[in-house]
PyMOL CGO cylinders between C-alpha atoms (Angstrom):
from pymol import cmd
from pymol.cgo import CYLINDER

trace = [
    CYLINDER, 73.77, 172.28, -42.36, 70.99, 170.52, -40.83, 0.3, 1, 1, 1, 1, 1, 1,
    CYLINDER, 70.99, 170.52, -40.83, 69.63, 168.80, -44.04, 0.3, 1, 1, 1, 1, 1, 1,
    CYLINDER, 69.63, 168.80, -44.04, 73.40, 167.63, -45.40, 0.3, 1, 1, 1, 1, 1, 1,
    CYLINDER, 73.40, 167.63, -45.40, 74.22, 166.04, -42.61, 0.3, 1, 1, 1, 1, 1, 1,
    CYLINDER, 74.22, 166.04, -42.61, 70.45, 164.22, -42.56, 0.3, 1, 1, 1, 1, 1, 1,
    CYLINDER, 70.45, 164.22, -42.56, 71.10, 163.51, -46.16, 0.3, 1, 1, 1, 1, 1, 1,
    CYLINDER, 71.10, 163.51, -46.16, 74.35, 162.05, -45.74, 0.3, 1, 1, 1, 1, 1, 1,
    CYLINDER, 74.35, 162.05, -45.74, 73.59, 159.60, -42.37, 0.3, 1, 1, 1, 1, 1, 1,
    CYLINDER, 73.59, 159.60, -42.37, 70.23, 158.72, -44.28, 0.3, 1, 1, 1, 1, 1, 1,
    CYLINDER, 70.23, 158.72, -44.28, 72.10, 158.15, -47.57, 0.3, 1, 1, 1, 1, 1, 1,
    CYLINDER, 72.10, 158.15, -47.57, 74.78, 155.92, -44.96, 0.3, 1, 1, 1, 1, 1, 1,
    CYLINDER, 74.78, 155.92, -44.96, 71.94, 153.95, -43.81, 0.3, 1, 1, 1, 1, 1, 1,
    CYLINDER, 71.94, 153.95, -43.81, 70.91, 152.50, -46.86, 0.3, 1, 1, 1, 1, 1, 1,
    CYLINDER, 70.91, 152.50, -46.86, 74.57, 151.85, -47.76, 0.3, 1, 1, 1, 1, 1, 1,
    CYLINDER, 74.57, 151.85, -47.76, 75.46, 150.03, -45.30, 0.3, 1, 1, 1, 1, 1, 1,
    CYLINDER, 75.46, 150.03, -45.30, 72.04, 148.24, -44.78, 0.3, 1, 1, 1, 1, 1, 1,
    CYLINDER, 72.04, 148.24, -44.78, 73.39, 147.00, -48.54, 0.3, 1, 1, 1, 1, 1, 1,
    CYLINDER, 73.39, 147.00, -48.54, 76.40, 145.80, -47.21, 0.3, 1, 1, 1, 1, 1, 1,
    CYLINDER, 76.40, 145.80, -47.21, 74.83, 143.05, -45.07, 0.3, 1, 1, 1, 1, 1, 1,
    CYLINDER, 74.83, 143.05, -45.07, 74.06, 141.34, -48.87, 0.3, 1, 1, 1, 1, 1, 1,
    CYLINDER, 74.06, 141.34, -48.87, 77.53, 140.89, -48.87, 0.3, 1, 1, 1, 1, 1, 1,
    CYLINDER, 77.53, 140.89, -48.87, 78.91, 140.22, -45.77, 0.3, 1, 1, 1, 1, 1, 1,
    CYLINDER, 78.91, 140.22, -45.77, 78.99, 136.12, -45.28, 0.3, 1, 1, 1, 1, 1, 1,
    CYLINDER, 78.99, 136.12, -45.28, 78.68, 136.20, -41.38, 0.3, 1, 1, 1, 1, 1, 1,
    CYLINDER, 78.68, 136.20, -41.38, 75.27, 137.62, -41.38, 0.3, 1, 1, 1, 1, 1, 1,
    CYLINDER, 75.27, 137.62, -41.38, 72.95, 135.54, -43.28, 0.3, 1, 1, 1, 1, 1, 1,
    CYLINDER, 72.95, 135.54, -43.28, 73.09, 131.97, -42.30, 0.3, 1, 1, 1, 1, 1, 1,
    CYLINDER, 73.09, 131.97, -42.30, 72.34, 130.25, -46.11, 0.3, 1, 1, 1, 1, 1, 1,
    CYLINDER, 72.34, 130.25, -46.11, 71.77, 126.81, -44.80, 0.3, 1, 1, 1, 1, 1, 1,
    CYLINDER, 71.77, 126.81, -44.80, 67.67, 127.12, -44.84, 0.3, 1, 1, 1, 1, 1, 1,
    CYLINDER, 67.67, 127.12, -44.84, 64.97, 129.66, -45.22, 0.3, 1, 1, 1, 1, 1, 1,
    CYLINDER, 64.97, 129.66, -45.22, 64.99, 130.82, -41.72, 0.3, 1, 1, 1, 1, 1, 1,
    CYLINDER, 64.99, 130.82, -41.72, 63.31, 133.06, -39.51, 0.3, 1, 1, 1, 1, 1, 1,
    CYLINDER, 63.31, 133.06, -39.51, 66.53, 135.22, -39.48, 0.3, 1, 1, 1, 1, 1, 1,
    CYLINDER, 66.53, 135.22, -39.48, 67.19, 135.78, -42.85, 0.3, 1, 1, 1, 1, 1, 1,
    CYLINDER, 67.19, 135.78, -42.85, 63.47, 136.76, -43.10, 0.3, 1, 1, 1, 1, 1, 1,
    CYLINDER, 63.47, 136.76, -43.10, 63.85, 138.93, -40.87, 0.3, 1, 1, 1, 1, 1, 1,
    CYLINDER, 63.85, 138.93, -40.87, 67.69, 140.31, -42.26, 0.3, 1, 1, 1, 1, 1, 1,
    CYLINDER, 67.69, 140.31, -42.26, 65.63, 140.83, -45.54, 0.3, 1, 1, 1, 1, 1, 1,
    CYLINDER, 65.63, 140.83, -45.54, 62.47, 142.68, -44.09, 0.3, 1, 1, 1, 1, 1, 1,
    CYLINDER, 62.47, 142.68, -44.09, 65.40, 145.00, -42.17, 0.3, 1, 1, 1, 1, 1, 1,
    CYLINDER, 65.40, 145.00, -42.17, 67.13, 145.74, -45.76, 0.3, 1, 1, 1, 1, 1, 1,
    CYLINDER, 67.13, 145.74, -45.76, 64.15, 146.62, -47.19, 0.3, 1, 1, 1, 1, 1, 1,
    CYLINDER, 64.15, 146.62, -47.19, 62.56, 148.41, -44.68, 0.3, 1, 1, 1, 1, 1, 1,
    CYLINDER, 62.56, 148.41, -44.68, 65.83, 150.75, -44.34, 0.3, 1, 1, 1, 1, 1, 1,
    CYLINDER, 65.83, 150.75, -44.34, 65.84, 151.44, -47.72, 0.3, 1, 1, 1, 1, 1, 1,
    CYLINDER, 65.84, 151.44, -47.72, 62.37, 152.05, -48.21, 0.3, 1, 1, 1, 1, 1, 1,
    CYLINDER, 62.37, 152.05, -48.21, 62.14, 154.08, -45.07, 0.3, 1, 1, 1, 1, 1, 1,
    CYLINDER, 62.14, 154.08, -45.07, 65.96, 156.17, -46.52, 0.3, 1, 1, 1, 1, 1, 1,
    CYLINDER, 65.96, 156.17, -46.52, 64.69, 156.61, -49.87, 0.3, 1, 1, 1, 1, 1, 1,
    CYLINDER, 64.69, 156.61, -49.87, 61.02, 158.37, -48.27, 0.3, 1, 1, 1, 1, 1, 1,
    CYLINDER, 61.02, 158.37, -48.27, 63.21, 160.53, -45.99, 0.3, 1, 1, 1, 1, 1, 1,
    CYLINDER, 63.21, 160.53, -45.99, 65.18, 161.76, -49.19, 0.3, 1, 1, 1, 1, 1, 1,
    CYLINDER, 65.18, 161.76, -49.19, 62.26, 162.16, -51.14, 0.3, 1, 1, 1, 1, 1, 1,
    CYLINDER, 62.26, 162.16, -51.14, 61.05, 164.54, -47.94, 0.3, 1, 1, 1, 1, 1, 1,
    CYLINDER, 61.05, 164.54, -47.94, 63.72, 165.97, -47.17, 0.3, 1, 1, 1, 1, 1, 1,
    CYLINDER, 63.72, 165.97, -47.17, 64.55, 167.32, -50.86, 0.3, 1, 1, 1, 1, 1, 1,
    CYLINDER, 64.55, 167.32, -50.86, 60.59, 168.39, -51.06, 0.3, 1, 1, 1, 1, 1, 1,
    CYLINDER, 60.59, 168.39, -51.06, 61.12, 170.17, -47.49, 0.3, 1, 1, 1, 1, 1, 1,
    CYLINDER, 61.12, 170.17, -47.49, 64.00, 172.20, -49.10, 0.3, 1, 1, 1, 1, 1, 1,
    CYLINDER, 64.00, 172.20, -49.10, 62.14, 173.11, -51.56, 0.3, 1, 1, 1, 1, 1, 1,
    CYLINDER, 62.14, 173.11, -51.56, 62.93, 170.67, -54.54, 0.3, 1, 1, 1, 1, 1, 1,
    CYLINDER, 62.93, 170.67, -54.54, 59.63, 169.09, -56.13, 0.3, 1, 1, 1, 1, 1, 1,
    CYLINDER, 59.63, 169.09, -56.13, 60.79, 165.32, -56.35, 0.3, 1, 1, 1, 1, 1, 1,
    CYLINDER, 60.79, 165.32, -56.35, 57.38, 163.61, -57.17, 0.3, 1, 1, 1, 1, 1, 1,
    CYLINDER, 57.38, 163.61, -57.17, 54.04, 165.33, -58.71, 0.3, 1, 1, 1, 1, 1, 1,
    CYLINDER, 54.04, 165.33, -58.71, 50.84, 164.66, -57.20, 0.3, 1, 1, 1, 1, 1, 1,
    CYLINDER, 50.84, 164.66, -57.20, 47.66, 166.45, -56.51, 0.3, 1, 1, 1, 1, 1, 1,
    CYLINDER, 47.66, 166.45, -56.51, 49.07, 166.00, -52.50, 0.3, 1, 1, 1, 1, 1, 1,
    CYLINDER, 49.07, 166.00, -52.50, 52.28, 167.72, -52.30, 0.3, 1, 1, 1, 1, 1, 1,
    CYLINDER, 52.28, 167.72, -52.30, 51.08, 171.30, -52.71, 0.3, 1, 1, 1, 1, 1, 1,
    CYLINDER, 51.08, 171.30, -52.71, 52.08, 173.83, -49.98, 0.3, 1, 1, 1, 1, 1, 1,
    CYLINDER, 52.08, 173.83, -49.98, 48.79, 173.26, -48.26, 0.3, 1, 1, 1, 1, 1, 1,
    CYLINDER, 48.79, 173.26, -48.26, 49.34, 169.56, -47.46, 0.3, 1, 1, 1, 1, 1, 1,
    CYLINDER, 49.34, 169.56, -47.46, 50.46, 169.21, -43.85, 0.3, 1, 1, 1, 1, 1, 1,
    CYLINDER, 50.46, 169.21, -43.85, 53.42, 167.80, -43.66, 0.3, 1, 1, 1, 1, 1, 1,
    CYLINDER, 53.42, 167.80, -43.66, 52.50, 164.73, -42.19, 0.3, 1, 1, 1, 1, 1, 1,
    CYLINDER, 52.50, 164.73, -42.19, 50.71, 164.09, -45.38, 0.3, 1, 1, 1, 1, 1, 1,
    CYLINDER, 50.71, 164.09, -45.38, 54.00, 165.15, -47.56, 0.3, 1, 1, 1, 1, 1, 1,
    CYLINDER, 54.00, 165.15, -47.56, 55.80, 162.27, -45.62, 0.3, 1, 1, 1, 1, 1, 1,
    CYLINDER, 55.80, 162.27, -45.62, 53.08, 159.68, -45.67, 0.3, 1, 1, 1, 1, 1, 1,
    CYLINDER, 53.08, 159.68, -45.67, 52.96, 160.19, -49.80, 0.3, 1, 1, 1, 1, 1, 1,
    CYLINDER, 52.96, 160.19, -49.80, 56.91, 160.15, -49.93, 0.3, 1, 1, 1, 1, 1, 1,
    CYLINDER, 56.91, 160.15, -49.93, 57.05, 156.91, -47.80, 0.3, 1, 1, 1, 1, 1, 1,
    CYLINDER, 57.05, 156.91, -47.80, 53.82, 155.74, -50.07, 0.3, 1, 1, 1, 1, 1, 1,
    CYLINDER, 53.82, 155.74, -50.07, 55.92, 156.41, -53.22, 0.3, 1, 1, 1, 1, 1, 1,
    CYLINDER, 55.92, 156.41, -53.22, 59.31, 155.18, -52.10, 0.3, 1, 1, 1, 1, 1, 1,
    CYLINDER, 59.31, 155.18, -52.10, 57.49, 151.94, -50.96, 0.3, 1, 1, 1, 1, 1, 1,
    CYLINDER, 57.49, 151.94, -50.96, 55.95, 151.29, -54.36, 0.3, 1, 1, 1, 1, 1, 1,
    CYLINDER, 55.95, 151.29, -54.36, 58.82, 152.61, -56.10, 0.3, 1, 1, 1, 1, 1, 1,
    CYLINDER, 58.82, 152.61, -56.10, 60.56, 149.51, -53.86, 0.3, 1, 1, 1, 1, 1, 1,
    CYLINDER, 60.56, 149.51, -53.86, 58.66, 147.03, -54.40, 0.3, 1, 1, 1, 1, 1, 1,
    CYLINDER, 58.66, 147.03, -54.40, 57.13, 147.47, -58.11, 0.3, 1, 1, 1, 1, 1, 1,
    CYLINDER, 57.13, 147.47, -58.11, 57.35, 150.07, -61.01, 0.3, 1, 1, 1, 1, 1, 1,
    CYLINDER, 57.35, 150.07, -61.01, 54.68, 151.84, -58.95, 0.3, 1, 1, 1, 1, 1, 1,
    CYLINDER, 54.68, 151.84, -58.95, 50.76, 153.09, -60.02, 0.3, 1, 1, 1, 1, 1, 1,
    CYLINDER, 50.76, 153.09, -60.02, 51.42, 155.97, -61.33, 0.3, 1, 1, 1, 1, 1, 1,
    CYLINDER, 51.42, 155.97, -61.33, 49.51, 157.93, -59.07, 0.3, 1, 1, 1, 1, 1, 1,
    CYLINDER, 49.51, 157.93, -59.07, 52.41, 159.75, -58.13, 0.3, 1, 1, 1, 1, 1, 1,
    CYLINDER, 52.41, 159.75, -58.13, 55.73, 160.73, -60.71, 0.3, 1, 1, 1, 1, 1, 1,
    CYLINDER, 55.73, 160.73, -60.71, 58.89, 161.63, -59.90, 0.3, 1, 1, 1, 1, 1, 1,
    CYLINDER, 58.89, 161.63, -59.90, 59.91, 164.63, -61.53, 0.3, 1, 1, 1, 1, 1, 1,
    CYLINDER, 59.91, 164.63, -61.53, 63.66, 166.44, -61.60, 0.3, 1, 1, 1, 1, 1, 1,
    CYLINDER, 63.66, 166.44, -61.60, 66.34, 164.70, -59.74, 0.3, 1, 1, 1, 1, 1, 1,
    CYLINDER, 66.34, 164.70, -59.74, 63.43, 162.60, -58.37, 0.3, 1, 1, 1, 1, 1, 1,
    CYLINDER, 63.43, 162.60, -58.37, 63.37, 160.64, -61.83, 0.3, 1, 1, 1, 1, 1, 1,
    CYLINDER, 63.37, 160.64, -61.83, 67.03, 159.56, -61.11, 0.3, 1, 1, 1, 1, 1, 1,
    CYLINDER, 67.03, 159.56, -61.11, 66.47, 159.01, -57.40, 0.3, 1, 1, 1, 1, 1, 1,
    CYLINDER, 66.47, 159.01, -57.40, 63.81, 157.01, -58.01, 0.3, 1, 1, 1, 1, 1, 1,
    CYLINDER, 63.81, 157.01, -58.01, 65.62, 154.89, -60.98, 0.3, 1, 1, 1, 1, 1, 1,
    CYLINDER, 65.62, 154.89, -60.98, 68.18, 154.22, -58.44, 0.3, 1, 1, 1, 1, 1, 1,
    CYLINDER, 68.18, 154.22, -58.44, 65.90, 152.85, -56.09, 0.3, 1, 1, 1, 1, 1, 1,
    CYLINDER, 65.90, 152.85, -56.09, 63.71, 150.42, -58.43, 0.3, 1, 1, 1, 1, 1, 1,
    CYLINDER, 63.71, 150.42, -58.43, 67.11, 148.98, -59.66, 0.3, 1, 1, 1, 1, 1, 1,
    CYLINDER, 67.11, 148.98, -59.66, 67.98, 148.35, -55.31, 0.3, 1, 1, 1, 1, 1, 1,
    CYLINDER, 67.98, 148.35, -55.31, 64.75, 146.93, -55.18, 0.3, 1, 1, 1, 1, 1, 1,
    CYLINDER, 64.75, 146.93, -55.18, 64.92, 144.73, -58.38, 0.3, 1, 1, 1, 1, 1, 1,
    CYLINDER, 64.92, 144.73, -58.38, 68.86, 143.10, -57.34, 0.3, 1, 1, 1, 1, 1, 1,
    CYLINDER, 68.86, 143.10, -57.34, 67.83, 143.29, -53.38, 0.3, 1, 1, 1, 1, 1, 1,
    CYLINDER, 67.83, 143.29, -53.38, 66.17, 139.76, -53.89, 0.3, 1, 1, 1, 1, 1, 1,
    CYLINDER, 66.17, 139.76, -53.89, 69.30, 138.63, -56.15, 0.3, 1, 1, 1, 1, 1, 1,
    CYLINDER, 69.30, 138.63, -56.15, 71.57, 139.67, -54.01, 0.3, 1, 1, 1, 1, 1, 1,
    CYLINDER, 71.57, 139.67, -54.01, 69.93, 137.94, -50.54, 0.3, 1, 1, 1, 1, 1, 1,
    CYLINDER, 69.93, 137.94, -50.54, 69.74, 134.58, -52.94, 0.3, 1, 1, 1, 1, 1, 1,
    CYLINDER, 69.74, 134.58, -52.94, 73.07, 134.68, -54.28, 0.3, 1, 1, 1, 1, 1, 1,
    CYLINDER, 73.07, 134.68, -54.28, 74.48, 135.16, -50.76, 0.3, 1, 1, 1, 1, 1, 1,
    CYLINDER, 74.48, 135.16, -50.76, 72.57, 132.09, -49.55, 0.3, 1, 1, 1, 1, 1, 1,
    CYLINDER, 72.57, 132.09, -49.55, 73.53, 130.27, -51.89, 0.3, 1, 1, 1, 1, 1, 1,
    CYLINDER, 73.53, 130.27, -51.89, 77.54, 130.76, -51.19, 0.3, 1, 1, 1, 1, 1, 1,
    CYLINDER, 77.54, 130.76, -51.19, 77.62, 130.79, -47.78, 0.3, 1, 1, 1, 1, 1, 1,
    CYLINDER, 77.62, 130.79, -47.78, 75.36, 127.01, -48.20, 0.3, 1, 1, 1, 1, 1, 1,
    CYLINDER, 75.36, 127.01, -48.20, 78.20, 125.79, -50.08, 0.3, 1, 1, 1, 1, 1, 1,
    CYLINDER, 78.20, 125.79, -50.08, 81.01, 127.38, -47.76, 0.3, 1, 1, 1, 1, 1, 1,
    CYLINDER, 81.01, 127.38, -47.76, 79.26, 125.38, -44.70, 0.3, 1, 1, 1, 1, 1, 1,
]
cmd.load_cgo(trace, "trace")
């Protein structure tokens, strides 16, 4: 019960981090500013830090999500979450080292979060730009 209901407020989070993309009260498009620098940092480190918790969580229950010479049962699992923060982060940011693959329902999880990562930066402009001419 424990691990849906982590799943589905940590699967929330990023959601409605998201949402403040589209929401034309929150980021002020009139300059670069310290608050929309700080807006972006907060999506991204919400996402990255939701998509390492599911990555955790699902190895936790037992479902190998990403293949390294780390993850075995032997790892503490301190070291489980630092590599599935490590991945999700990379996975984030770039198309990753390839020191670590996701495997299973990790490949999709992990597709889904590249593609957040790739429009994140999109999105943020976009917004900017609208709510400039709005003003």
């Amino acid at each position: 019960m424990h691990f849906y209901l982590s799943m589905i407020i940590i699967i929330l989070s990023i959601i409605l981090s998201l949402k403040t993309l589209f929401v034309p009260q929150k980021i002020k498009g009139k300059q670069v500013s310290l608050e929309n620098f700080l807006t972006l940092a907060l999506i991204y480190a919400t996402v990255m830090a939701g998509f390492g918790l599911l990555y955790y969580l699902l190895d936790l229950r037992g479902l190998w999500v990403l293949a390294d010479g780390s993850m075995r049962l032997s790892v503490s699992s301190y070291e489980r979450m630092a590599t599935s923060m490590y991945f999700s982060a990379i996975t984030l940011f770039s198309v990753g080292y390839g020191d670590i693959s996701p495997i299973g329902i990790g490949r999709i999880i992990a597709v889904l979060e590249a593609l957040i990562g790739y429009t994140i930066p999109a999105a943020f402009v976009t917004r900017a730009v609208f709510d400039h001419k709005k003003a």
